[in-house]
ZAMARGU-4260 file (C-alpha; in steps of 0.2 Angstrom, whole numbers, plus 5000, padded with zeros to 4 digits):
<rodrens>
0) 5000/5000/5000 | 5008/5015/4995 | 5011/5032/5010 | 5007/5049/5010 | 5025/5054/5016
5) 5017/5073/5016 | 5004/5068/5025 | 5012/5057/5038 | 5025/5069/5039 | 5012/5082/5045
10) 5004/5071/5056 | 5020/5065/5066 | 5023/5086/5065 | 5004/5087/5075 | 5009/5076/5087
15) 5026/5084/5093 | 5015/5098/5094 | 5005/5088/5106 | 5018/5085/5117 | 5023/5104/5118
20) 5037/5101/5107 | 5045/5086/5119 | 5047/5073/5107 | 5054/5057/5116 | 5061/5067/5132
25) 5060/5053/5145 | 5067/5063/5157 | 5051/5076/5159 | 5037/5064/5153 | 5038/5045/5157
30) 5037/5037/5141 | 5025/5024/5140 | 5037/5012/5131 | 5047/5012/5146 | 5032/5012/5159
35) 5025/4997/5150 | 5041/4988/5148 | 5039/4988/5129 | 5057/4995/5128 | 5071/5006/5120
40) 5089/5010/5121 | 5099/5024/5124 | 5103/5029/5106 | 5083/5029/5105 | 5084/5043/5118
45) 5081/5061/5109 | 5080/5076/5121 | 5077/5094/5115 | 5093/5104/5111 | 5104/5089/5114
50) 5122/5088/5109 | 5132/5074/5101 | 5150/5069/5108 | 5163/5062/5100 | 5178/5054/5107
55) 5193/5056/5100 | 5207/5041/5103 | 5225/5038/5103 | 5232/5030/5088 | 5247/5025/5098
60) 5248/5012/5112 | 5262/5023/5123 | 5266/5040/5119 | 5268/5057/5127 | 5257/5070/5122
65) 5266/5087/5118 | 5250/5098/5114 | 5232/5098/5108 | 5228/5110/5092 | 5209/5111/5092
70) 5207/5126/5081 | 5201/5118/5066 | 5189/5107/5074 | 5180/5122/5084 | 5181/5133/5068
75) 5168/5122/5060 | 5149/5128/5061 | 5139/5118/5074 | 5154/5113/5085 | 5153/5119/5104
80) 5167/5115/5112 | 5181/5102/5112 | 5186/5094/5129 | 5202/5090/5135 | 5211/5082/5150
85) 5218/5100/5154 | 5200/5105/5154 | 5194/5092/5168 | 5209/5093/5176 | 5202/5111/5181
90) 5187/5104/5186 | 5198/5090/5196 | 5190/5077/5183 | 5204/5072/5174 | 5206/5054/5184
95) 5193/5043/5190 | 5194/5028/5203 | 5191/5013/5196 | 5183/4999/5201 | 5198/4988/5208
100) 5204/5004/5217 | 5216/5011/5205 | 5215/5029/5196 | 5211/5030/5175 | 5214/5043/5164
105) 5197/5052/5159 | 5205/5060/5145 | 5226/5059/5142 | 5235/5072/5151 | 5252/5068/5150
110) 5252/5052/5139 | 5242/5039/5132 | 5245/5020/5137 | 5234/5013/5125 | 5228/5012/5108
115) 5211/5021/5109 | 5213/5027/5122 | 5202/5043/5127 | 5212/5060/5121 | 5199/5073/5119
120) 5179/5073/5115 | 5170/5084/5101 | 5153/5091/5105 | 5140/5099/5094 | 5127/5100/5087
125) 5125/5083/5077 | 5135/5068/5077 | 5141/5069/5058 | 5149/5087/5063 | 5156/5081/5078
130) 5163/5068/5067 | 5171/5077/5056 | 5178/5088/5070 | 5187/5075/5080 | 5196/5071/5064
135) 5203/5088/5064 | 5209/5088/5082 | 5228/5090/5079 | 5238/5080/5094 | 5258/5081/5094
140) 5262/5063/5101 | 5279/5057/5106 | 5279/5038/5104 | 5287/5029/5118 | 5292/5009/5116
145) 5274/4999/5120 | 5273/4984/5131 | 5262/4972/5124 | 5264/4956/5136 | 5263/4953/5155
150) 5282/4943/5153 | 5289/4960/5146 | 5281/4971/5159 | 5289/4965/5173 | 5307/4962/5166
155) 5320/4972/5175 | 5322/4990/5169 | 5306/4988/5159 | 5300/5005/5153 | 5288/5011/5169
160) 5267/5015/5160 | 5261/5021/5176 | 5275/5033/5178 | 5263/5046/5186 | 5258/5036/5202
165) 5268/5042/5215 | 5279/5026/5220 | 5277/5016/5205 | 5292/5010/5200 | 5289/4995/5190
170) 5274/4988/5179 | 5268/4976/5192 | 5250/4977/5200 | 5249/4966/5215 | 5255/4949/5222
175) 5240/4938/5229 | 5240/4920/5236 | 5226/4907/5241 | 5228/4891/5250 | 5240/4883/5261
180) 5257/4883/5255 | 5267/4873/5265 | 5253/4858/5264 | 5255/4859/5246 | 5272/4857/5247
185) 5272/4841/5259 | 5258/4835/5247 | 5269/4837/5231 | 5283/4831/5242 | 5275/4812/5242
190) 5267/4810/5226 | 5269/4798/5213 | 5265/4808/5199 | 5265/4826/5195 | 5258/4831/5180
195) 5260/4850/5172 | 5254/4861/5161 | 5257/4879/5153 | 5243/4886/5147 | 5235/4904/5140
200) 5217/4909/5141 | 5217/4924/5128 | 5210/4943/5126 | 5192/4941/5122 | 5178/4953/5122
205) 5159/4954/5127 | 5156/4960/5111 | 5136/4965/5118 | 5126/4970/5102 | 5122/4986/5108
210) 5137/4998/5112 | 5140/5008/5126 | 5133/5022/5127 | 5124/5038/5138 | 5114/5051/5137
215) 5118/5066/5151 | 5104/5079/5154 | 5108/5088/5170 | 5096/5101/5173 | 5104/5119/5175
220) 5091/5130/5185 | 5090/5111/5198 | 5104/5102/5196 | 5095/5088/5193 | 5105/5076/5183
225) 5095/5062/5173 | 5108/5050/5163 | 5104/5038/5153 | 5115/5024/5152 | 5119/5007/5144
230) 5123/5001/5165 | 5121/4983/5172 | 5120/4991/5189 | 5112/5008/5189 | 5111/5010/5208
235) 5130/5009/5209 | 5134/5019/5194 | 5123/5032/5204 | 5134/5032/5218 | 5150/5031/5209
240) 5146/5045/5198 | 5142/5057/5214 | 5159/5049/5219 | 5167/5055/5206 | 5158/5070/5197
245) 5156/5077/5216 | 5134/5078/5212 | 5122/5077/5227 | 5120/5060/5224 | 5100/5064/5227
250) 5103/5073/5213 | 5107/5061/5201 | 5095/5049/5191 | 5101/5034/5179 | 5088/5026/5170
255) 5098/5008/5162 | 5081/5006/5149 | 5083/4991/5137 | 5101/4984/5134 | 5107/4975/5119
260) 5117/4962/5129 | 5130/4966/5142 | 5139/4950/5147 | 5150/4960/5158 | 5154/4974/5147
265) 5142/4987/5156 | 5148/4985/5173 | 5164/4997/5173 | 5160/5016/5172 | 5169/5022/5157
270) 5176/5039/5152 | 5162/5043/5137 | 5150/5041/5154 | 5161/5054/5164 | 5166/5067/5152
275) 5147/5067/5142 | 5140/5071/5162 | 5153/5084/5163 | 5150/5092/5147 | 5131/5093/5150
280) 5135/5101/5167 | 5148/5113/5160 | 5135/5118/5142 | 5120/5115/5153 | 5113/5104/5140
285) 5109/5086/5136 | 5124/5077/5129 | 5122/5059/5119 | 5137/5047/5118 | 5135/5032/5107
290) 5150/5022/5103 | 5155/5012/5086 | 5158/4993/5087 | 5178/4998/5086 | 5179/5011/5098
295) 5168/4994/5110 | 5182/4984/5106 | 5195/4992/5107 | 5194/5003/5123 | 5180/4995/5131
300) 5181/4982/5148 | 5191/4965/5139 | 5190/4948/5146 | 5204/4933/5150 | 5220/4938/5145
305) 5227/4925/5159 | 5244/4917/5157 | 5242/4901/5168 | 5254/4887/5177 | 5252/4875/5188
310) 5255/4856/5193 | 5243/4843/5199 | 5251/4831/5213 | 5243/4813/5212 | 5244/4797/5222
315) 5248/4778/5219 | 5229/4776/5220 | 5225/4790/5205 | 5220/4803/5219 | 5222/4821/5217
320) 5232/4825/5234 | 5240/4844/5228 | 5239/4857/5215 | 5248/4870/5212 | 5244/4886/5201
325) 5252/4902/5197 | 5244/4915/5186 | 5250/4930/5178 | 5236/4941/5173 | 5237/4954/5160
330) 5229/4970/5166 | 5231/4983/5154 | 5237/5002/5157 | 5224/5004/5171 | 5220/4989/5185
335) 5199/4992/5181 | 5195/4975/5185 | 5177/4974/5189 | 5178/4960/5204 | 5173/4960/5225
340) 5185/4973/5233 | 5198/4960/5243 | 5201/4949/5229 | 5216/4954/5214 | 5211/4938/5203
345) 5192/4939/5205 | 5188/4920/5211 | 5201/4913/5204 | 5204/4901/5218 | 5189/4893/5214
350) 5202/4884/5201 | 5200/4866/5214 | 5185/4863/5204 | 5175/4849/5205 | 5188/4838/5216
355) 5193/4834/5232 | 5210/4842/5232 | 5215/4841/5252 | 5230/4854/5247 | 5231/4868/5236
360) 5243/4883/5235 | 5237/4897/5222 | 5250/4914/5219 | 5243/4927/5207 | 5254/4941/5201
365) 5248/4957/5189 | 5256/4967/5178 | 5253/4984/5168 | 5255/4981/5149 | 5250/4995/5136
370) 5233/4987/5133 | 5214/4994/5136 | 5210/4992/5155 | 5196/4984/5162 | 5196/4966/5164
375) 5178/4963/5167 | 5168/4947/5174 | 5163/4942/5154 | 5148/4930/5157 | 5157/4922/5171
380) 5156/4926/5192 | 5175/4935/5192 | 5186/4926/5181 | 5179/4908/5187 | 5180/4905/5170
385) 5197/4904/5168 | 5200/4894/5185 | 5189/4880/5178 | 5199/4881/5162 | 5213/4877/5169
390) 5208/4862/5180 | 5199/4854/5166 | 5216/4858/5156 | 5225/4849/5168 | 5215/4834/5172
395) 5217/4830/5155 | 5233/4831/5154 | 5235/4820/5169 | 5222/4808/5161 | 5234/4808/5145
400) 5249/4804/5154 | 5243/4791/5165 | 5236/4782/5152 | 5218/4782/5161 | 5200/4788/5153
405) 5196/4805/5157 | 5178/4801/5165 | 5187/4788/5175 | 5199/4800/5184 | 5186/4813/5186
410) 5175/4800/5194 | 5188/4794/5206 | 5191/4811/5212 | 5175/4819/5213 | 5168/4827/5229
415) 5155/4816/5233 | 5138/4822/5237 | 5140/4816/5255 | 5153/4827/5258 | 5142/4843/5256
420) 5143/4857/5264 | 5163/4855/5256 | 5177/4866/5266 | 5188/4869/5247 | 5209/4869/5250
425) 5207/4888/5244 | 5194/4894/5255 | 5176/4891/5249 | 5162/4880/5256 | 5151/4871/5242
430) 5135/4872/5247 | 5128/4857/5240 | 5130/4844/5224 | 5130/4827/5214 | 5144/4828/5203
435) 5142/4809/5198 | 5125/4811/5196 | 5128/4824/5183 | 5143/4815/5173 | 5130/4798/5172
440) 5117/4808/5164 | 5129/4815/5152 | 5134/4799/5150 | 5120/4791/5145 | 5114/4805/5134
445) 5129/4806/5123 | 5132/4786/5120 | 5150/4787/5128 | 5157/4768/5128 | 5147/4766/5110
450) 5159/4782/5105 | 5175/4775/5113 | 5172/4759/5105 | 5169/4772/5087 | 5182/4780/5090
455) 5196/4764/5090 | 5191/4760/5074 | 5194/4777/5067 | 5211/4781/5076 | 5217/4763/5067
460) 5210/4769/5049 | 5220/4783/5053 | 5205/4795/5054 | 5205/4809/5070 | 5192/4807/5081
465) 5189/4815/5099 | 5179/4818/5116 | 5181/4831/5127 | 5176/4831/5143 | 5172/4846/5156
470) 5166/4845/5173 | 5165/4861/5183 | 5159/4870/5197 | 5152/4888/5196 | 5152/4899/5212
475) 5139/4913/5207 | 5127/4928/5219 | 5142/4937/5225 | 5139/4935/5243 | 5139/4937/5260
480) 5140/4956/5259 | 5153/4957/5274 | 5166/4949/5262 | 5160/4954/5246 | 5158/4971/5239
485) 5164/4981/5223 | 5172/4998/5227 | 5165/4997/5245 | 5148/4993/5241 | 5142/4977/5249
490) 5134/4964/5237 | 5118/4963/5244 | 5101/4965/5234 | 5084/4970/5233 | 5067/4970/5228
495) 5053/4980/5232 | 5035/4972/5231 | 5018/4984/5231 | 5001/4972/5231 | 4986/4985/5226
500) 4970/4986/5234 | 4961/4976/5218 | 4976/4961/5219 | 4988/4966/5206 | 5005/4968/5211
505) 5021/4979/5204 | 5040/4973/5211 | 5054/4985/5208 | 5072/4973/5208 | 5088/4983/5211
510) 5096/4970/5199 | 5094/4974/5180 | 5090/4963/5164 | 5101/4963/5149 | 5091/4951/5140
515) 5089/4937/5156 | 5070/4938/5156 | 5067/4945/5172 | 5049/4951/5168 | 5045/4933/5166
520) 5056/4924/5180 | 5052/4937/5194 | 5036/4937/5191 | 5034/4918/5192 | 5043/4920/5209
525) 5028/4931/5216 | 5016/4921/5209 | 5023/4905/5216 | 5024/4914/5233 | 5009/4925/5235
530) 4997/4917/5222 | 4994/4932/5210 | 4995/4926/5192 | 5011/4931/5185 | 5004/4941/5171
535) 4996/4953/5187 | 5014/4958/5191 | 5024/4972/5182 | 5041/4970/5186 | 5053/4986/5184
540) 5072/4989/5183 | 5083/5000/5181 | 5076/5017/5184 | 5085/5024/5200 | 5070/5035/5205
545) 5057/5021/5206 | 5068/5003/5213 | 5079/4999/5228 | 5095/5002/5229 | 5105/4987/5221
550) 5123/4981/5215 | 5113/4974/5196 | 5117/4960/5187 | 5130/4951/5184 | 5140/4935/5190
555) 5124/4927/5189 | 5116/4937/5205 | 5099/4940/5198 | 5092/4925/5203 | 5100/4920/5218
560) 5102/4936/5225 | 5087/4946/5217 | 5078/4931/5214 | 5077/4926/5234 | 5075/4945/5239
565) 5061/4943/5229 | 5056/4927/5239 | 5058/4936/5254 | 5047/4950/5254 | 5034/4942/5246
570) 5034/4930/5260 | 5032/4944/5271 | 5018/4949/5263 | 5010/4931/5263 | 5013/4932/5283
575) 5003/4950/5287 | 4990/4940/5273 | 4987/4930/5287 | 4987/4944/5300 | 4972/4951/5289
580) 4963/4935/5285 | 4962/4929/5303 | 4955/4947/5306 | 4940/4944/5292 | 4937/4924/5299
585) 4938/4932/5317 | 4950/4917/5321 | 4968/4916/5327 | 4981/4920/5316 | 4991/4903/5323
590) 4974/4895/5313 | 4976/4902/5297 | 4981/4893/5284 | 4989/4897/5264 | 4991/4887/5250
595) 4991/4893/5231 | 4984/4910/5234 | 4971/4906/5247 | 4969/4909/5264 | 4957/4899/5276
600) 4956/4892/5295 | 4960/4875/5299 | 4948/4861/5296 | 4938/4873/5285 | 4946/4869/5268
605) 4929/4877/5259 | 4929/4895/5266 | 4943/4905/5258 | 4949/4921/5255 | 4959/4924/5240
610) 4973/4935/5239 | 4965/4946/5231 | 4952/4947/5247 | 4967/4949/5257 | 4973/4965/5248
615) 4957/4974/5245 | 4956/4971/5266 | 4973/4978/5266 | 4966/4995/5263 | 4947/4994/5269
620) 4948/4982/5280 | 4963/4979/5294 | 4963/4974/5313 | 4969/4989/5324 | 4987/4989/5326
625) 4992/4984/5308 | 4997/4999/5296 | 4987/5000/5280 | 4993/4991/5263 | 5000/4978/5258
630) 5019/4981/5252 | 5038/4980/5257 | 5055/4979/5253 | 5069/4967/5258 | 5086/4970/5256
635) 5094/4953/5255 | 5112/4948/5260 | 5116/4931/5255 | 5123/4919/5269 | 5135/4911/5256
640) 5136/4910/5237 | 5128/4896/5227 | 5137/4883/5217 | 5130/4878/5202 | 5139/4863/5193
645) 5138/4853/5176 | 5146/4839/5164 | 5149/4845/5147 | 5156/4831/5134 | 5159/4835/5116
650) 5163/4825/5100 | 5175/4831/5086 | 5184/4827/5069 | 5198/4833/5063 | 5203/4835/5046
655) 5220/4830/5043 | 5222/4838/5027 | 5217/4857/5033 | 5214/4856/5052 | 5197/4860/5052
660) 5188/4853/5068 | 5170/4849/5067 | 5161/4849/5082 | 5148/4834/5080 | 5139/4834/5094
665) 5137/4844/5112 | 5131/4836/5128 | 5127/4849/5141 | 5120/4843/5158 | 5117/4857/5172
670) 5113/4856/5188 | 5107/4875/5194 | 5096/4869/5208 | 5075/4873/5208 | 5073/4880/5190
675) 5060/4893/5189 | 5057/4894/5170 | 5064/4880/5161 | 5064/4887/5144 | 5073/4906/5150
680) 5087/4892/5158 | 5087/4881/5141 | 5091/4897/5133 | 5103/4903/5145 | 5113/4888/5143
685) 5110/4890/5120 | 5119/4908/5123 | 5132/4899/5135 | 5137/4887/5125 | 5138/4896/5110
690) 5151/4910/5116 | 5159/4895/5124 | 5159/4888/5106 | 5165/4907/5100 | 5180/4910/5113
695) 5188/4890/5110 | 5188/4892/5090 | 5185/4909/5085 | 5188/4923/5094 | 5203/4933/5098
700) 5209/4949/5102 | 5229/4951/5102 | 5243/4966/5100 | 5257/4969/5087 | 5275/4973/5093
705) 5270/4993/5093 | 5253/4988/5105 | 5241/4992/5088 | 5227/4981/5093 | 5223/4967/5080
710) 5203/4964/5082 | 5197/4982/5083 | 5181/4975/5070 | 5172/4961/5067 | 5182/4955/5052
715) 5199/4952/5062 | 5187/4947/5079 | 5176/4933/5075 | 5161/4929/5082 | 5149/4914/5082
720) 5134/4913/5072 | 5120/4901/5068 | 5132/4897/5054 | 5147/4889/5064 | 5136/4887/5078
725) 5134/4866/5083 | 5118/4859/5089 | 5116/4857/5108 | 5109/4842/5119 | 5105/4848/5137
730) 5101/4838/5150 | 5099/4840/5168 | 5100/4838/5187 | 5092/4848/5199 | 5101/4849/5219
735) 5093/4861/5226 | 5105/4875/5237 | 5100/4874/5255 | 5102/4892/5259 | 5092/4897/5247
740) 5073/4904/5251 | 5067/4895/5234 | 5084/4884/5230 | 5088/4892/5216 | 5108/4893/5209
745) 5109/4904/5195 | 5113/4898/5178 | 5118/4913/5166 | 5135/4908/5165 | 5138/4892/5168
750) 5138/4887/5149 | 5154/4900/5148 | 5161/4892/5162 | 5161/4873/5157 | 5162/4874/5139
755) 5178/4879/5132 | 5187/4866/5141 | 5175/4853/5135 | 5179/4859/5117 | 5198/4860/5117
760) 5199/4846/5127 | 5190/4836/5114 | 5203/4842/5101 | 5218/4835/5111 | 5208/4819/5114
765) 5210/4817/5095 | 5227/4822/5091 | 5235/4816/5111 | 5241/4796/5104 | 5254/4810/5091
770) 5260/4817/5107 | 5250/4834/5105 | 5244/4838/5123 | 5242/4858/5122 | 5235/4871/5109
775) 5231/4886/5116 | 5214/4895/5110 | 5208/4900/5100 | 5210/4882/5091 | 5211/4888/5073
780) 5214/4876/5057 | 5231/4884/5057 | 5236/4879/5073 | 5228/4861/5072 | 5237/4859/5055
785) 5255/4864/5061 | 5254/4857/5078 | 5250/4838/5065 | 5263/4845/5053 | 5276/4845/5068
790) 5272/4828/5074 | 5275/4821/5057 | 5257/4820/5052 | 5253/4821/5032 | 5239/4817/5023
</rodrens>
């Protein structure tokens, strides 16, 4: 049907009109997209008279800057300022804290220390005129050597990145140890067999779909500032913002509205976030910042980059009894890490695994390098996943060595599920778990003795055939808040539950949804507790005005932190329920009784009232000495993290004449304790498995000699798609946590966790009897084909 452009032009003219001339300005007029949960994203966000910013980045990894020239960028109409570190650094905003308790340029002031790295931002009036301005920013560098590796970083006389911190003297971050040292060593001391491994768990990235990005709006004649940003955890951006921009923090709203993915990647608060705020305060208008897919990758919070070691100390019987790891992490030109306050290497001692290891001793050490900063959790609970990684890695190696089947040593050295609670040699207690339970299902679902018996007859046709197996153990919620917090801010969480008079029920969550399903899972949790149907319960996020404060999502917290706030306060609505309905029975409220949504006395299963009774009483009808309504909020502080765990078995085969692996089939079995919604868990562990899938074969982000970073786009850095992608079969178990109000685990990371290993190890299955026992990921054709093509292997 053809369009009247004229006429629907003039009628989308009449309806700005309508709206006085507002457009979409969400910060005056609550849109009703954002109200009704129907969505948008930042760049959707259109405030009158808003500016554009544009960042402009170092093309140099290390170098001094001499000067700025921004004459030629302000000469051109529509430009409003240009913003420099010299600028800031009047206002004292030149360096930020970051989340790890280090300090990060804003904008360059003395020099650069990566490539991309923020030098100057461009604001005016659209964002084609800022781009073209940035480009006429004139910067006098002075290149200095780069460092590009962890190794070269802390060699003596090194060149010093952080030469501006006062006492920095060398490139190294901190030293950190867990475990008992000298048990180790006794343990090591009467082994049978060590087995070793060197391994490197690579620089990838989140790589959400949506950028980064924010709009700043602060109010001149209030000083109300309204920022819209693309934030997994609005509540503590607010705080760290009033932290750092020095803003009544009562002053400041974030509204997080829709995010396209975040996977870690909008935890850290980034410089666009700090010098768009700034500008809008300093022009007294609304600025936008909206990042391209280089500028994300290149400058934005990376993952891995771990340089692992370690040693695995066994008995005469095939018992693990020791184990050993040392970890060099890469951090980049600023330590940005986004992890819990006290520990340097995130949870990297959760690297024990699945396995009862009486001894273990793990040393981590950091380094500077001329990289971006910002080593976030990316969909895994604070570098978990390269901890199970390694372990995996190494118990194959030990399986190869000793000549046993992999499920065989795993099974002998599990921690049995009558072992549970588990006190781990690094300093966590399991909270429950059937490890063998979760191997036998796998198991049985993949065929596994049928495929041994397969794969025999291939290796002596000559043909490359292997199967990988992972077990692993996620430690997920971030709690108890007394030992873990990010930038002093305990990791507890929230919700917030309204009931109104006529039964239907809003809950405001302090966590926030980057694609999770909350609206669905929350709202399942209220109905399963209270009785309202789910589709009578909004469930908003991520608007700072209108929830509870909350640390957001990430490390899987939603559901086992969030998710059991949830629990909680809808539990304390259920008990005043039954304050109000012995009122309206005129019985003791010892009598009352509740089940699926209604109320009645004992031994009178016939008379109810409903819950929605029960809430319409709540405001017409209450006993004396009960307040009104029917509503509350609960602040929940876990007594431990939960400890989701799974089997993952993959089958490959190997071309010999190119390399190519071809992952044939994928067994994933989880075990996340009580699901709430099956199908947002099956879909979880799809996403899982798939950057699992992306991150062992195809995706890689490394440095040149002069720091130039080689996977700034997404034809250098490689991502999955349905394409490449291999079909998934999940199975699972379900051990519920014990501490857990509804014994829920958390699931949105597990996949990530278990998988890699599962696949790599499934490659040196195939090629371990030619006496290849290593290939580091990403496991590219190239590498399979030389690493054959050094054991003699030909067509």
């Amino acid at each position: 049907m053809a369009v009247d452009t004229t006429e629907a032009a003039a009628a989308a003219e009449a309806a700005r009109q309508a709206m006085g001339g507002i457009g979409v300005s969400l910060a005056r007029k609550e849109d009703a997209r954002f109200i009704h949960g129907q969505g948008h994203y930042v760049d959707d966000v259109v405030l009158p008279g808003m500016l554009h910013m544009v960042i402009v980045r170092s093309p140099h990894a290390h170098a001094r800057i001499k000067g700025i020239d921004s004459t030629a960028a302000m000469a051109i109409p529509g430009v409003i300022a240009v913003v420099t570190g010299e600028l800031l650094a009047q206002h004292k905003l030149a360096w930020m804290p970051t989340l790890s308790g280090d300090t990060q340029a804003v904008l360059a002031t003395d020099k650069v220390r990566f490539q991309g790295q923020e030098v100057a931002c461009v604001i005016a009036e659209t964002k084609y005129i800022a781009e073209d301005a940035a480009a006429l920013v004139s910067v006098d560098y002075e290149p200095l050597q780069a460092i590009t590796t962890p190794q070269q970083a802390i060699e003596p006389g090194a060149v010093v990145i952080r030469d501006e911190k006062e006492g920095q003297t060398d490139n190294k971050i901190y030293h950190w140890e867990a475990g008992d040292k000298d048990a180790t060593d006794a343990a090591f001391a009467r082994a049978a067999k060590v087995v070793s491994l060197e391994t490197f768990y690579p620089r990838c990235h989140p790589s959400p779909l949506e950028t980064c990005g924010c709009v700043a709006d602060l109010d001149p004649v209030t000083g109300n500032a309204t920022i819209y940003m693309t934030s997994q955890a609005p509540h503590a951006h607010r705080t760290l913002f009033a932290i750092v921009a020095g803003l009544p923090e009562e002053k400041i709203r974030i509204i997080s509205p829709d995010l396209g993915g975040g996977f870690g990647n909008k935890v850290p608060i980034y410089p666009g976030y700090v010098v768009a705020t700034a500008a809008s305060l300093l022009i007294g208008r609304p600025v936008k910042w909206i990042e391209d897919r280089t500028d994300n990758l290149i400058s934005t919070g990376f993952a891995r980059d771990y340089h692992m070691d370690g040693s695995l100390a066994i008995d005469e019987n095939g018992k693990f009894i020791g184990l050993r790891v040392n970890l060099l992490s890469d951090n980049g030109a600023f330590f940005a890490d986004a992890q819990p306050s006290k520990f340097r290497a995130g949870l990297f001692h959760i690297v024990t695994g699945s396995y009862a290891i009486p001894a273990a001793h793990i040393v981590a050490n950091g380094a500077y390098t001329n990289k971006a900063p910002g080593g976030v959790a990316y969909r895994c609970s604070f570098r978990v996943t390269e901890a199970s990684y390694f372990i995996e890695r190494l118990v194959e190696s030990a399986a190869v060595e000793l000549g046993q089947d992999p499920v065989t040593m795993r099974l002998n050295n599990f921690i049995q599920p009558e072992a549970f609670p588990y006190q781990s040699a690094s300093g966590f207690e399991y909270d429950s778990g059937d490890y063998p339970r979760a191997m036998k299902v796998a198991l049985d679902m993949l065929g596994y003795d049928e495929l041994r018996k397969e794969q025999a007859e291939k290796r002596a046709k000559g043909e490359l055939m292997g199967i990988g197996v992972a077990s692993f153990t996620e430690v997920v919620g971030a709690g108890k808040g007394k030992d873990y917090d990010i930038a002093g801010l305990r990791m507890f969480d929230s919700a917030e539950l309204r009931v109104h008079p006529t039964g239907k029920a809003i809950l405001k969550l302090g966590v926030k949804s980057q694609g999770q399903g909350h609206e669905t899972t929350f709202a399942q949790i209220v109905a399963e507790e209270l009785g309202i149907p789910a589709s009578d319960v909004e469930v908003r996020e991520g608007d700072t005005d209108n929830t509870p404060f909350g640390l957001g999502t990430y490390a899987s917290r939603s559901t086992p932190v969030g998710g059991a706030a949830t629990a909680v306060v809808a539990r304390k609505l259920r008990d005043k329920g039954k304050i109000i309905a012995a009122h309206l029975f005129e019985a003791d409220v010892a009598d009352i009784e509740f089940a699926h949504g209604k109320y009645n006395v004992k031994g009178s299963p016939d008379n109810v009232k409903t819950i929605q009774d029960i809430a319409f009483a709540a405001y017409t009808n209450i006993p004396d000495g009960i307040e009104a309504g029917l509503e509350g909020v609960t602040y929940y502080d876990p007594p431990n993290m939960t400890f989701p765990f799974g089997t993952y078995l993959v089958v490959v085969d190997i071309d010999k004449g190119t390399g190519q692996v071809k992952v044939r089939r994928m067994v994933a079995v989880d075990d996340c304790g009580v699901r709430i919604n099956p199908m947002i868990v099956e879909g979880q562990i799809h996403g899982g498995l798939t950057e699992g899938f992306g991150i062992a074969f195809m995706e890689l982000i490394t440095f040149d000699d002069e720091g130039n970073c080689i996977g700034s786009n997404f034809m250098d850095y490689l991502i999955p798609t349905a394409w490449e992608t291999p079909r998934f079969e999940l199975g699972e178990t379900v051990t519920p946590s014990p501490h857990h109000p509804i014994g829920a685990k958390g699931v949105g990371e597990s996949a990530t966790v278990g998988s890699p290993a599962a696949y790599v190890n499934a490659v040196i299955d195939a090629l371990s009897h030619l006496g290849i026992t290593n290939i580091d990921m990403p496991v590219t054709s190239d590498k399979v084909w030389a690493a054959m093509r050094s054991k003699g292997v030909t067509e």
